[in-house]
Backbone as JSON Lines, residues from 0, in Angstrom:
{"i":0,"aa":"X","n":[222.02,28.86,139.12],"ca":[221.18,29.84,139.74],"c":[221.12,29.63,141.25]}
{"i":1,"aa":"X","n":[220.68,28.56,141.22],"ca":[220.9,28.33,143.16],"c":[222.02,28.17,143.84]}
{"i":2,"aa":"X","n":[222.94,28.25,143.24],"ca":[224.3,28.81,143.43],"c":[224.68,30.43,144.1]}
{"i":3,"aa":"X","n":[223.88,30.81,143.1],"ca":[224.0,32.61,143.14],"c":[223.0,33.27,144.45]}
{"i":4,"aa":"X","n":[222.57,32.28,144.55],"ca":[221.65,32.73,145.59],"c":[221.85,32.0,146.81]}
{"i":5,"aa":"X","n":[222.73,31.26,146.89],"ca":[223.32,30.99,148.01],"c":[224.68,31.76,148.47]}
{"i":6,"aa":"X","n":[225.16,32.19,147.59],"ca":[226.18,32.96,147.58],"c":[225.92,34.51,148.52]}
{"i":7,"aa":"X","n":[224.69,34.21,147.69],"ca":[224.5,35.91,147.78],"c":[223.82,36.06,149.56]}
{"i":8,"aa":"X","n":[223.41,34.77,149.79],"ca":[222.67,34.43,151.43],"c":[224.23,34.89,152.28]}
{"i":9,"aa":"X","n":[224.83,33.81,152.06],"ca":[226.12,33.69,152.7],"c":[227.17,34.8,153.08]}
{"i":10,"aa":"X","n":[227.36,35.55,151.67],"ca":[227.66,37.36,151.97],"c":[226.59,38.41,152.93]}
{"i":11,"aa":"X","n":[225.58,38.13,152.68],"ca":[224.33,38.84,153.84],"c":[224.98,38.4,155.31]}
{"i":12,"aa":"X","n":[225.33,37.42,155.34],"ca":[225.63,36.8,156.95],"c":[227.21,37.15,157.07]}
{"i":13,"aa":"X","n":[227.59,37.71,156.4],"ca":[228.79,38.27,156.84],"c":[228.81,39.36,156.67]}
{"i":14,"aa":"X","n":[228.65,40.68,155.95],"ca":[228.28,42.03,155.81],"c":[227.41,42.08,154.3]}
{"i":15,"aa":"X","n":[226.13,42.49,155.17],"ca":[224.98,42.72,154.0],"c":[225.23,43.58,152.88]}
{"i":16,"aa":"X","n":[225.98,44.97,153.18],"ca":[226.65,45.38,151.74],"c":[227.13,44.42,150.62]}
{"i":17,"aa":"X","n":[228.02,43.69,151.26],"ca":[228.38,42.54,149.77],"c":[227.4,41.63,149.57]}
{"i":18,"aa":"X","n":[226.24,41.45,149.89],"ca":[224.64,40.8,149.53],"c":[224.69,41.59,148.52]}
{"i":19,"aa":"X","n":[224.41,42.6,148.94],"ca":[224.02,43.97,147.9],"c":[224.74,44.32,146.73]}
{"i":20,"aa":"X","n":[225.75,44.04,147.01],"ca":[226.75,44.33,145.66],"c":[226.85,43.43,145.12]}
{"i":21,"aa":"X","n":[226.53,41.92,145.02],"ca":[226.72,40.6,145.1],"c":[225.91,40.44,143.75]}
{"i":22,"aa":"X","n":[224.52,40.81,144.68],"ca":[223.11,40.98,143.65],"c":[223.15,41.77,142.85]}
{"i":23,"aa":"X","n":[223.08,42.91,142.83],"ca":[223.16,44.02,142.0],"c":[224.14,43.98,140.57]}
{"i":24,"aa":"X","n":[225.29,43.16,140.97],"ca":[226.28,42.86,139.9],"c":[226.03,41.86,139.16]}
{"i":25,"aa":"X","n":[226.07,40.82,140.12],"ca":[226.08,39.44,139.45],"c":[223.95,38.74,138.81]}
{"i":26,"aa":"X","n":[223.34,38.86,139.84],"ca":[222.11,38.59,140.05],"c":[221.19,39.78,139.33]}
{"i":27,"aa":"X","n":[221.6,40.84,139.87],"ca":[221.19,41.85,138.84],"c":[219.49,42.27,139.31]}
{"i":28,"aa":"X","n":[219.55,41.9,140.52],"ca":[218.45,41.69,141.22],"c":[218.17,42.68,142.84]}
{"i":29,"aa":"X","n":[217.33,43.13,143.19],"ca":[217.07,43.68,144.19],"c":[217.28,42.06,145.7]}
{"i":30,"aa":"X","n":[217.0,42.24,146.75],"ca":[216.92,41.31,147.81],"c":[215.85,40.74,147.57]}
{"i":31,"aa":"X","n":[214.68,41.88,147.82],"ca":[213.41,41.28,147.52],"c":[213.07,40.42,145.7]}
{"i":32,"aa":"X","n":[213.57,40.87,144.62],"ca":[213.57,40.15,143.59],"c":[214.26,38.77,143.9]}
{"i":33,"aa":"X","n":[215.33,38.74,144.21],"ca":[216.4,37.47,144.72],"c":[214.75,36.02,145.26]}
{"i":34,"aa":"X","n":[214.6,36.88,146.35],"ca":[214.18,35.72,147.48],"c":[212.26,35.59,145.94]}
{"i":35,"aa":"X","n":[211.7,36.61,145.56],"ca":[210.8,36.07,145.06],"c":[210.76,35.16,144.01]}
{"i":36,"aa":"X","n":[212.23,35.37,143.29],"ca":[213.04,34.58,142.15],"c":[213.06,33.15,142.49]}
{"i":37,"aa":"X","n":[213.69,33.06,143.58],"ca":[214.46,31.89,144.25],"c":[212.83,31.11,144.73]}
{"i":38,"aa":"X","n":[212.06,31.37,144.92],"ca":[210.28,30.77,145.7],"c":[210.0,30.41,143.88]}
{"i":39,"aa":"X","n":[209.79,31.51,143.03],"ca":[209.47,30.73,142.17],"c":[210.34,29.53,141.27]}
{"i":40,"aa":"X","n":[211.33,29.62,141.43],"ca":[212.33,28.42,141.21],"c":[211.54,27.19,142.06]}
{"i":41,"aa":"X","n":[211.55,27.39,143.02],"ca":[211.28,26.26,144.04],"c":[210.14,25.92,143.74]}
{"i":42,"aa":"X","n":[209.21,26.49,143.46],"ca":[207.57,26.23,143.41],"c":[207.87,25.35,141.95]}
{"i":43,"aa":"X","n":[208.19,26.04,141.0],"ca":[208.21,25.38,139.83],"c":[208.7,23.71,139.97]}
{"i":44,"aa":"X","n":[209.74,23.55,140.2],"ca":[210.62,22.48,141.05],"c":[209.32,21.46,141.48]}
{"i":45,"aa":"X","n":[208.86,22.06,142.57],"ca":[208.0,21.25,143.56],"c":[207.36,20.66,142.46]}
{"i":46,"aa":"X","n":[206.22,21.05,141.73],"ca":[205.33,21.01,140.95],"c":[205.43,19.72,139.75]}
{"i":47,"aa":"X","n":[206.38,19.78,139.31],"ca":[207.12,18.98,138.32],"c":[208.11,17.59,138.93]}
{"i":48,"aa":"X","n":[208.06,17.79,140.12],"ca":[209.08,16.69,140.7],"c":[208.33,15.23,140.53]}
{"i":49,"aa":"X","n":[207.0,15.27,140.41],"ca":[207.04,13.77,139.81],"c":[207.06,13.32,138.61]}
{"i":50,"aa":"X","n":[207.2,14.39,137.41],"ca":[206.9,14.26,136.11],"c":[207.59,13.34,135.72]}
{"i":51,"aa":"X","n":[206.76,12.58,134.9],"ca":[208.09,11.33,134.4],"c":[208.16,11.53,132.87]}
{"i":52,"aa":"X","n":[209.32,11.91,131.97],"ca":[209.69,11.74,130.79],"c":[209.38,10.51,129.97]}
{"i":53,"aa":"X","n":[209.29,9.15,130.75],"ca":[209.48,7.9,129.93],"c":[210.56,7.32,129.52]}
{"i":54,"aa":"X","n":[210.98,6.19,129.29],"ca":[211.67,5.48,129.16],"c":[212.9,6.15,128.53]}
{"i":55,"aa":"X","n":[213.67,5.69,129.12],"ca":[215.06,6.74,128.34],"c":[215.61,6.02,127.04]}
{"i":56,"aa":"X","n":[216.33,6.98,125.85],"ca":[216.25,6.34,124.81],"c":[217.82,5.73,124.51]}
{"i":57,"aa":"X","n":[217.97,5.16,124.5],"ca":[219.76,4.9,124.19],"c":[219.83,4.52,123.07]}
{"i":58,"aa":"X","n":[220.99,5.23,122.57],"ca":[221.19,4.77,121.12],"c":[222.47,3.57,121.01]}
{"i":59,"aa":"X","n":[222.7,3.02,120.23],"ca":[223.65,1.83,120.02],"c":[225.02,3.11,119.65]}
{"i":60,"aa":"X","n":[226.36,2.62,120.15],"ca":[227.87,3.58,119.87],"c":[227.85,3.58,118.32]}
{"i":61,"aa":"X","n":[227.95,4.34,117.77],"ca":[228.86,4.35,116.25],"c":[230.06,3.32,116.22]}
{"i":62,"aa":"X","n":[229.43,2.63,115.01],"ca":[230.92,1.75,114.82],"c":[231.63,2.23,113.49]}
């Protein structure tokens, strides 16, 4: 996802039509959907970045 939306930044800075066609095809998204998409990605992100799962579980290989 933050892929697609860097993509889609990067075409804006070279001719904003292919932003537009970029989104619309691939993203499936208006500009303004894109950037409110992309804030709530980030917010979510922020929010959760200290969550800790706990001890990780490893299992022994199959013999």
């Amino acid at each position: 996802m933050m892929l697609a939306h860097e993509v889609s930044a990067t075409l804006d800075l070279q001719d904003s039509s292919l932003g537009d066609v970029f989104r619309a095809h691939i993203l499936t998204e208006t500009e303004a959907e894109t950037e409110a998409e992309l804030l709530r990605w980030l917010e979510r992100a922020a929010t959760f970045r200290g969550h800790d799962f706990g001890p990780a579980d490893y299992a022994a290989p199959a013999k």
